[in-house]
C-alpha positions as CSV (number, residue, x, y, z in Angstrom):
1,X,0.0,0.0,0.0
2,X,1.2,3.3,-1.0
3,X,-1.0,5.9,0.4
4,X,1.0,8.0,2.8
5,X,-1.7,9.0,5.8
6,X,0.3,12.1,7.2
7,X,0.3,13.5,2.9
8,X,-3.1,13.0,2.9
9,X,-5.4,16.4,2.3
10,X,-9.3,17.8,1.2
11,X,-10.7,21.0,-0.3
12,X,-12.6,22.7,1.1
13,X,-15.7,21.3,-1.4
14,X,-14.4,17.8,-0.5
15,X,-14.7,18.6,3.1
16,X,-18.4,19.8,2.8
17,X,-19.1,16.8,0.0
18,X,-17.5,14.5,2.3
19,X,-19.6,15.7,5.3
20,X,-23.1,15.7,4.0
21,X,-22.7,12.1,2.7
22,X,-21.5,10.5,5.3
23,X,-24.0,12.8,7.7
24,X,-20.3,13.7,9.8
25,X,-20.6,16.7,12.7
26,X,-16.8,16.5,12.8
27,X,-15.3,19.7,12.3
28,X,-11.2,17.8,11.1
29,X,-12.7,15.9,8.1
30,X,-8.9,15.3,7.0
31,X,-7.9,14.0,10.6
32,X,-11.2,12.0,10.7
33,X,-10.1,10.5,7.1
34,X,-6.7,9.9,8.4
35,X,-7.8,8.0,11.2
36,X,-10.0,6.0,9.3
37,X,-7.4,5.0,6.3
38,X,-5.1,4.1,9.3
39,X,-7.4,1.6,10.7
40,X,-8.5,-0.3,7.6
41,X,-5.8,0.1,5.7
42,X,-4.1,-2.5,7.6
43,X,-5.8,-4.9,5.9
44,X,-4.6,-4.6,2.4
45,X,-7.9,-6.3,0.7
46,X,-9.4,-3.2,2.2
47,X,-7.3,-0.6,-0.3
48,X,-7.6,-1.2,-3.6
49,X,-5.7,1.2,-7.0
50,X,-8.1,1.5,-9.6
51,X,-6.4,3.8,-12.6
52,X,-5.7,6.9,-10.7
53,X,-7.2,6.3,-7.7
54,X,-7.4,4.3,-4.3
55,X,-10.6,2.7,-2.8
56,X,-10.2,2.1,0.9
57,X,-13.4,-0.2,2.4
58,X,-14.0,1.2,5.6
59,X,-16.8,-1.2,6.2
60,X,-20.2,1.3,6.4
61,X,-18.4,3.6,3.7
62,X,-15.8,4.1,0.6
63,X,-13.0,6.8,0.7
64,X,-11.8,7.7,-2.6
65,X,-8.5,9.2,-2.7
66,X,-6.4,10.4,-5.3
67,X,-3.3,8.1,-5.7
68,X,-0.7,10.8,-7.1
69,X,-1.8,14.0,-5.0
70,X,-3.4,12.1,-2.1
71,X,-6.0,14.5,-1.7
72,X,-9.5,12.7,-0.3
73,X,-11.8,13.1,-3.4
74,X,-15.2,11.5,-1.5
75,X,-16.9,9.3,0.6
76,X,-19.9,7.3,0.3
77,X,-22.1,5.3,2.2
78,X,-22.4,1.6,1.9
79,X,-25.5,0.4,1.1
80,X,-26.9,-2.4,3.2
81,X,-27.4,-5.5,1.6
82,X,-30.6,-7.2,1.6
C-alpha cells in the first residue's frame, strides 16, 4: 500500500461533500479520514488502486482518494445489503 496518511489532504468542497454524505458533525474531516485509512488500511484487501485512484473499504463507507496528489476526493455510504 502506498498511500502515505500524514500526505493526505481535502478542499474545502471535498470537506463539505464528504460531510453531507456520510452525515459527519466532525469539524477535522482530514484527521477524521486519516484516522480511518489508518485503521483499515491495515488490511490490504481493504485498499484497492483502480487507474488513478485508491478505494479504501472502511466497512459502512468508501474513501476515494487520489493516488498521485493524495488528496481525499469523497466518501460514500455503503448500502446495506438485503
Amino acid at each position: 500500500m502506498n498511500i502515505e496518511v500524514s500526505r493526505l489532504h481535502t478542499t474545502l468542497r471535498g470537506e463539505e461533500r464528504i460531510k453531507r454524505n456520510l452525515s459527519l458533525e466532525t469539524n477535522d474531516v482530514v484527521a477524521w479520514c486519516k484516522e480511518a485509512v489508518t485503521t483499515f488500511s491495515t488490511d490490504q484487501s481493504r485498499v484497492e488502486r483502480r487507474g488513478k485512484n485508491w478505494y479504501v473499504d472502511c466497512d459502512d463507507f468508501l474513501l476515494t482518494i487520489n493516488a498521485h496528489s493524495h488528496t481525499i476526493i469523497t466518501a460514500h455510504p455503503r448500502r446495506p445489503v438485503v
